[in-house]
C-alpha positions as CSV (number, residue, x, y, z in Angstrom):
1,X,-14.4,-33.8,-11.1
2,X,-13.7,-30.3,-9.4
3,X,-10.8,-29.1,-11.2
4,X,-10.8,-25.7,-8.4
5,X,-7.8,-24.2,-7.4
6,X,-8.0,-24.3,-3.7
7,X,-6.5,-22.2,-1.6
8,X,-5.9,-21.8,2.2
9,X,-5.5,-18.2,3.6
10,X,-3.5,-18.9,6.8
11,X,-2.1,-16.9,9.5
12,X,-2.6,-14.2,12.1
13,X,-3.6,-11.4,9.9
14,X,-6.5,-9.0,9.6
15,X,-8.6,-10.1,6.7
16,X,-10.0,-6.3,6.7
17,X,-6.6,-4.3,6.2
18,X,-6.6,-3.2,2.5
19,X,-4.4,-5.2,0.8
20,X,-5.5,-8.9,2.0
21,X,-9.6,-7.1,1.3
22,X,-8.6,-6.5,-1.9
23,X,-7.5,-10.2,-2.6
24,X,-9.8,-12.0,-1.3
25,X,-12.8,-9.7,-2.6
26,X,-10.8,-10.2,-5.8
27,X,-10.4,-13.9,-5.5
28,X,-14.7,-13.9,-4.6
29,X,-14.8,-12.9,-8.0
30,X,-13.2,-15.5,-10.0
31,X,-14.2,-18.6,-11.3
32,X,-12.7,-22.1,-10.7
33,X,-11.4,-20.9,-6.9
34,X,-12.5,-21.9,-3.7
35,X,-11.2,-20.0,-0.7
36,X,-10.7,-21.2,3.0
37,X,-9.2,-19.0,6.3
38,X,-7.6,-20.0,9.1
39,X,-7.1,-17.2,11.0
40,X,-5.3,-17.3,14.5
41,X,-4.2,-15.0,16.8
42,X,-1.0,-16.6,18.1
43,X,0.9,-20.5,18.0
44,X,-0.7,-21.1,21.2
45,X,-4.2,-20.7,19.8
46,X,-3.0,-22.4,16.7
47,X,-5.5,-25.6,16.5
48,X,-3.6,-28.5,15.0
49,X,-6.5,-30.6,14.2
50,X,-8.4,-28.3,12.1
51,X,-5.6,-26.8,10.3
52,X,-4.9,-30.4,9.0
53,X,-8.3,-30.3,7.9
54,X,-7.8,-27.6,6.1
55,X,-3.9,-28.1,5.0
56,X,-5.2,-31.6,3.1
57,X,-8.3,-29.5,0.8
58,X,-5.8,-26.7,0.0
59,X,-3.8,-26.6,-3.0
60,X,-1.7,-23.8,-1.8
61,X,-1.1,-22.0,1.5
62,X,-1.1,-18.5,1.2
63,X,0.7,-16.2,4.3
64,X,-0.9,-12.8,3.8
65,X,0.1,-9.2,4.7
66,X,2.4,-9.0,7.8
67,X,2.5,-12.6,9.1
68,X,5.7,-12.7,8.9
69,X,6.3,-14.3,12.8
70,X,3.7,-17.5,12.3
71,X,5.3,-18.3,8.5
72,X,8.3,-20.3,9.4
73,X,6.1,-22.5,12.3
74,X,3.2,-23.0,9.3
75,X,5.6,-24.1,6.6
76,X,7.3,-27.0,9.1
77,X,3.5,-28.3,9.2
78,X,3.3,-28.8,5.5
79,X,4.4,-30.6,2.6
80,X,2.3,-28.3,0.3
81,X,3.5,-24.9,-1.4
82,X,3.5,-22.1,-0.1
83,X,3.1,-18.5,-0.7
84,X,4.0,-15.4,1.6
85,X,2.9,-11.6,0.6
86,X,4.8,-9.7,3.3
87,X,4.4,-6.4,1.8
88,X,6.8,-4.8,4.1
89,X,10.1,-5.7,5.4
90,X,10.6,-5.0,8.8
91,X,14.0,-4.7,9.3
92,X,13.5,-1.6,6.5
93,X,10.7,-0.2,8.8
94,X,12.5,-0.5,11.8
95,X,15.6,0.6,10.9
96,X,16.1,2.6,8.3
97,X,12.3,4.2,8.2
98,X,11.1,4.7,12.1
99,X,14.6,4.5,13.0
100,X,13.7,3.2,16.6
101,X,16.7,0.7,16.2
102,X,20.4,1.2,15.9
103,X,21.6,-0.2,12.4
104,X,24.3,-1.9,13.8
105,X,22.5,-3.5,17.1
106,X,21.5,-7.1,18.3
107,X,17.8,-5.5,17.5
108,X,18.8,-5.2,14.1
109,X,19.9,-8.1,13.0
110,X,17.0,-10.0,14.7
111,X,14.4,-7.8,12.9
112,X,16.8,-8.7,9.4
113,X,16.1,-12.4,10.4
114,X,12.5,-12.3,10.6
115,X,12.6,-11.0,7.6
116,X,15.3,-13.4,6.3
117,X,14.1,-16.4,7.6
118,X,9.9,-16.5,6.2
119,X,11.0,-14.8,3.1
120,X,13.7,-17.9,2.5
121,X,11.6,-21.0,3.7
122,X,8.5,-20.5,1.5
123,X,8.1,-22.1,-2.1
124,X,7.3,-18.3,-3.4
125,X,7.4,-14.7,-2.2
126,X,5.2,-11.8,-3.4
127,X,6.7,-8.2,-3.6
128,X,4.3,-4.6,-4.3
129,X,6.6,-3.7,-7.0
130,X,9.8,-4.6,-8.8
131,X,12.0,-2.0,-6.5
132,X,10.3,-3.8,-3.4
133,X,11.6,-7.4,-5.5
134,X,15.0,-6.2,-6.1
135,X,15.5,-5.3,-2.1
136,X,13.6,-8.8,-1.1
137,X,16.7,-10.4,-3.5
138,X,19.6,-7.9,-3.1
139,X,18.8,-7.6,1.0
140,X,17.9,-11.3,2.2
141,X,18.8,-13.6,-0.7
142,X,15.8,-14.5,-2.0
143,X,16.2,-15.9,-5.7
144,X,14.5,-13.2,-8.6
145,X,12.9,-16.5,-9.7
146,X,10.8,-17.3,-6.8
147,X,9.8,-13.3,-6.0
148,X,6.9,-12.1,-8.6
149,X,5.0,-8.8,-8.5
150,X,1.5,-8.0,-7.6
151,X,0.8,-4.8,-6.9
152,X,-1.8,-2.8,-4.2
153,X,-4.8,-3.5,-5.7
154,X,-8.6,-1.0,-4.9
155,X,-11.7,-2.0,-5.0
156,X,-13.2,0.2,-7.7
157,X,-16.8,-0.5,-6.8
158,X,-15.8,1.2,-3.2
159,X,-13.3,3.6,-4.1
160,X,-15.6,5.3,-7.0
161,X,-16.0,9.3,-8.4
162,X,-18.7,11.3,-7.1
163,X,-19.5,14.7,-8.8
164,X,-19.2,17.0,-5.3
165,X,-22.7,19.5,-5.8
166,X,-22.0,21.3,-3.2
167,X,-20.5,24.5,-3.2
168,X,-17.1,25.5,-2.7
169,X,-15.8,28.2,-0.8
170,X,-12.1,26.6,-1.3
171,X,-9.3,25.1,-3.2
172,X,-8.8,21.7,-1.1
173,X,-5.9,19.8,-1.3
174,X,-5.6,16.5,0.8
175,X,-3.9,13.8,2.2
176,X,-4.5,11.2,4.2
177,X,-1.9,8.6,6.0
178,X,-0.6,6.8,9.2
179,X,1.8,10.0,9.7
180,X,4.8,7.7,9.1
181,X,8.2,8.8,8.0
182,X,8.0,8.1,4.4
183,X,4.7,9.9,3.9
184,X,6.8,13.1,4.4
185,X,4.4,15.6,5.9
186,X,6.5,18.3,7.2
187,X,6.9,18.8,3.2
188,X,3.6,19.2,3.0
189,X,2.8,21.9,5.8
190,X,5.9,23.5,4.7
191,X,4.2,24.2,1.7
192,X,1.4,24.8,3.0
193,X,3.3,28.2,5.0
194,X,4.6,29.0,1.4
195,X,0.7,28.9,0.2
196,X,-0.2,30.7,3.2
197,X,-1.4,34.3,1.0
198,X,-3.4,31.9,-1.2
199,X,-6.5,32.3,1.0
200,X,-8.9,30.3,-1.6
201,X,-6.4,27.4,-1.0
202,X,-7.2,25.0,2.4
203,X,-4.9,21.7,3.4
204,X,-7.2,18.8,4.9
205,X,-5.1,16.2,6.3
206,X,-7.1,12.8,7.9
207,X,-5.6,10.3,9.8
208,X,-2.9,9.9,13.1
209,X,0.0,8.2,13.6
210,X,3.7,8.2,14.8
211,X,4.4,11.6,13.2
212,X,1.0,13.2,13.7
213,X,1.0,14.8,17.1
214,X,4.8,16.4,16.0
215,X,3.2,17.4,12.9
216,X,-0.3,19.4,14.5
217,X,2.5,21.3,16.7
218,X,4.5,22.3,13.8
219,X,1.3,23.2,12.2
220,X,0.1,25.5,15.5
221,X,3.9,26.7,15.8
222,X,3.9,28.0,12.3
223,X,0.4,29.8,12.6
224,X,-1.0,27.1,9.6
225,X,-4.2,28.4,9.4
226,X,-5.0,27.3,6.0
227,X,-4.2,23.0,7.6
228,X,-7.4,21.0,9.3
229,X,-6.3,17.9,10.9
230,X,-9.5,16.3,10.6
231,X,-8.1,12.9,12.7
232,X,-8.8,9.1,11.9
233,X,-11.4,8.7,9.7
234,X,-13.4,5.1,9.6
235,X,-12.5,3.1,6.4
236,X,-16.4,3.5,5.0
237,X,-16.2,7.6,5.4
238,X,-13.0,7.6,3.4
239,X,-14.0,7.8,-0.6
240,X,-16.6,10.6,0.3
241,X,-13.7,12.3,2.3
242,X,-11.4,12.0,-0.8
243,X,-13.8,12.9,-3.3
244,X,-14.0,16.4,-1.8
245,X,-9.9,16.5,-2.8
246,X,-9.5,18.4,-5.8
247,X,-5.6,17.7,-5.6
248,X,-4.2,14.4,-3.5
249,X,-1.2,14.3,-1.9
250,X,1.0,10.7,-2.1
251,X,4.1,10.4,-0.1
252,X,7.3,13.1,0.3
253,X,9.5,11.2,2.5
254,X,13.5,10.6,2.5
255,X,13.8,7.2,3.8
256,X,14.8,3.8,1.7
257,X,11.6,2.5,2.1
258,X,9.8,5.8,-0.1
259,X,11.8,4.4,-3.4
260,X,10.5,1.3,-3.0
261,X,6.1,1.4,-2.7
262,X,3.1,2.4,-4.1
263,X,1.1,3.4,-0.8
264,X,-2.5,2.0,-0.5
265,X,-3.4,6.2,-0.7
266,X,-2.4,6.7,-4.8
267,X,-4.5,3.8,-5.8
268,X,-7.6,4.6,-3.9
269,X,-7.0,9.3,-5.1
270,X,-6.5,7.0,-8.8
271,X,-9.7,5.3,-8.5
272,X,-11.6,8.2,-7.7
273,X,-10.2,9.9,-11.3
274,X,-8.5,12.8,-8.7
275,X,-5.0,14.4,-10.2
276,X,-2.4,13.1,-7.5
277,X,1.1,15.0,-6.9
278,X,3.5,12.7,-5.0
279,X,7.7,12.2,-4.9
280,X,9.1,11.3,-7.7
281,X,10.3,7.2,-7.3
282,X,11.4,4.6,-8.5
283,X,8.8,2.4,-7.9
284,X,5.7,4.7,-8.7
285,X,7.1,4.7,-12.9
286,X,6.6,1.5,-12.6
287,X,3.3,1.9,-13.6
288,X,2.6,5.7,-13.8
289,X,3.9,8.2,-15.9
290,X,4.9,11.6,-14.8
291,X,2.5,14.5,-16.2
292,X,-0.2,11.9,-17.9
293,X,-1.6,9.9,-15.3
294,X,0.3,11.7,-11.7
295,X,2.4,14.6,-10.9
296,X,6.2,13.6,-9.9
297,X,8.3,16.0,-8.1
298,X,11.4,16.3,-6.4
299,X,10.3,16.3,-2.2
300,X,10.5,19.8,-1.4
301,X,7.9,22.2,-0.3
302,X,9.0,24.5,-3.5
303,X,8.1,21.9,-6.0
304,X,5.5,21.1,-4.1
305,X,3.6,24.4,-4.3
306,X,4.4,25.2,-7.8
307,X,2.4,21.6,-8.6
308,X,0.0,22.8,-6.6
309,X,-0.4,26.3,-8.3
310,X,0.1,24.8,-11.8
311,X,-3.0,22.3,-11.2
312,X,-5.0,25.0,-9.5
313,X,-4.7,26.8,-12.3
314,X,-4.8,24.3,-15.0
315,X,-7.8,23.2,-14.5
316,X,-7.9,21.1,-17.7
317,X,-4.6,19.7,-17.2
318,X,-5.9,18.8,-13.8
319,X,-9.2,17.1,-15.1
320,X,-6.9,14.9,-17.7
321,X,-4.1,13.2,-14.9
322,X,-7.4,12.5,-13.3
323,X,-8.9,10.7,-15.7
324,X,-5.7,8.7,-17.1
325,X,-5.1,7.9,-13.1
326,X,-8.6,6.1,-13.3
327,X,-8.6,4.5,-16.7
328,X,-4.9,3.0,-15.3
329,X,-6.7,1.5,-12.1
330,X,-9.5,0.3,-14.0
331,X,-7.5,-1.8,-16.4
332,X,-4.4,-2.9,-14.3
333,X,-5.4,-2.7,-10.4
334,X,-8.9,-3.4,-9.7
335,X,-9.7,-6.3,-7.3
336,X,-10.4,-8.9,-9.7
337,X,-7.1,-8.8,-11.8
338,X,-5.0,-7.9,-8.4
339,X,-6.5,-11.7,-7.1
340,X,-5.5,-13.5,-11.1
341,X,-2.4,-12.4,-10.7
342,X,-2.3,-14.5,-7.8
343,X,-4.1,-17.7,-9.1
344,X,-1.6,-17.3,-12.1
345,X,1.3,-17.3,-9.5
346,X,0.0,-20.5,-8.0
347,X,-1.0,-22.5,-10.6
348,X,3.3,-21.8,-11.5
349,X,4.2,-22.7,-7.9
350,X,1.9,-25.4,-8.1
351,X,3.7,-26.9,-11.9
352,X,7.0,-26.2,-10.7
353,X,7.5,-23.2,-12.8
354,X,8.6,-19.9,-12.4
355,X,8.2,-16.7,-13.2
């Protein structure tokens, strides 16, 4: 008898963006699980028939990152439990961090009820960290005991250190983002301009986004001669990108939605054993701890640079956060205890307990 726990990945997601990879490379890994997809792009190319097919093999139906519009439709063609991992919420994005709707408008609230409504109808919810859990329960209702934690997993295998034998001419410190608000990176070109005498020192940022053509003109406007935009980078050039960082940059931002993740980025600098400086939340001492494993600061461009300087400079210091950052990922995040955490979730769901 085949004593498997089955379970059906189903929705209109990308099975390639980082944090559903990470799962189901994770879940390849594991014995005594058998995976199925159903992806589809919308309810009118939802196929009835096969997803029956499928829905009777699965133990558990599993909504993955951002499918939050096709959860509600899935769960009233089930009897079996369900599990939704919506990572973000986007009546936070959309309000409080892009601000491109009013707080108080008809917008709003609709954006609060897609949230509302998948988060409310499935058997059990996954949250990125405790902060993220808390807001899930204090924002939309959700019960503490049907909300349990797995955080942003990296594939370590991918996302592994290379000793850079190449000369360098520079100090490079780097970031790399969707140029969104919470990433903060006028803090980081505006320390940058403070750096601006340290000629040995050069900013790479990779990546575009919502902030990044307002960003290159601050950059130009402020004569940043020491920042390279070097622009979107393919997924595969990334960890040889990063492994020329000898100091990462997380996230510096102001808005609600900074206190409450752990951004794919600190997790992939961490796997590559590189000494990361980011803001100082409450969700990153979750599991990191300020001057062993990451640098915390407050998000200004002030203690920005004097992180920067003290690491520079430090070079031992530097050397030692990257290696605690590494041996944290290897025992707590890589892609094969990110995907138990999930089985262990089910199997709970699945029993009627909780966590």
């Amino acid at each position: 008898m085949n004593s498997s726990l089955h379970i059906l990945f189903v929705g209109n997601y990308d099975p390639d963006y980082n944090r559903n990879k990470i799962i189901l490379l994770g879940l390849e890994n594991l014995n005594d699980v058998e995976v199925k997809e159903y992806v589809f792009e919308s309810k009118r190319k939802f196929n009835k028939t096969h997803f029956q097919k499928l829905e009777t093999w699965a133990d558990v139906l599993f909504f993955p990152s951002f499918t939050h519009a096709i959860v509600r439709f899935i769960c009233k063609q089930t009897e079996k439990p369900t599990i939704f991992d919506p990572l973000i919420s986007r009546y936070l994005t959309k309000v409080f961090d892009y601000k491109q709707v009013g707080k108080y408008s008809i917008r709003a609230l609709k954006n609060y009820y897609k949230d509302k409504i998948p988060m409310r109808c499935v058997s059990h919810l996954i949250a990125d960290t405790d902060a993220h859990r808390q807001y899930y329960h204090q924002t939309f209702g959700v019960p503490l005991s049907t909300i349990s934690v797995i955080p942003v997993g990296v594939d370590t295998d991918f996302f592994s250190p290379i000793v850079n034998t190449n000369l360098k001419k520079s100090f490079i410190v780097g970031f790399y983002g969707g140029f969104i608000p919470l990433q903060g990176v006028s803090v980081i070109l505006d320390a940058a301009k403070l750096l601006l005498e340290h000629a040995d020192i050069e900013f790479r940022l990779i990546g575009t986004g919502f902030e990044f053509d307002k960003m290159k003109s601050k950059a130009t406007n402020e004569h940043l001669t020491n920042v390279s935009f070097l622009g979107w980078k393919n997924y595969t050039e990334l960890p040889a990108e990063l492994n020329k960082f000898d100091i990462c940059l997380g996230i510096f931002g102001t808005t609600p939605k900074t206190e409450l993740v752990i951004p794919n980025k600190i997790f992939h600098y961490a796997s590559l054993a590189k000494p990361i400086i980011t803001k100082n939340t409450q969700a990153i001492k979750e599991w990191f701890v300020a001057d062993t494993d990451i640098v915390l600061i407050k998000s200004s461009a002030i203690a920005l640079t004097n992180a920067i300087l003290k690491l520079k400079k430090d070079t031992i210091l530097s050397k030692n956060i990257g290696e605690n950052a590494k041996k944290l990922i290897d025992e707590n995040f890589t892609a094969k205890k990110t995907a138990a955490k999930l089985v262990t979730i089910s199997k709970q769901v699945l029993s009627n307990e909780h966590l």
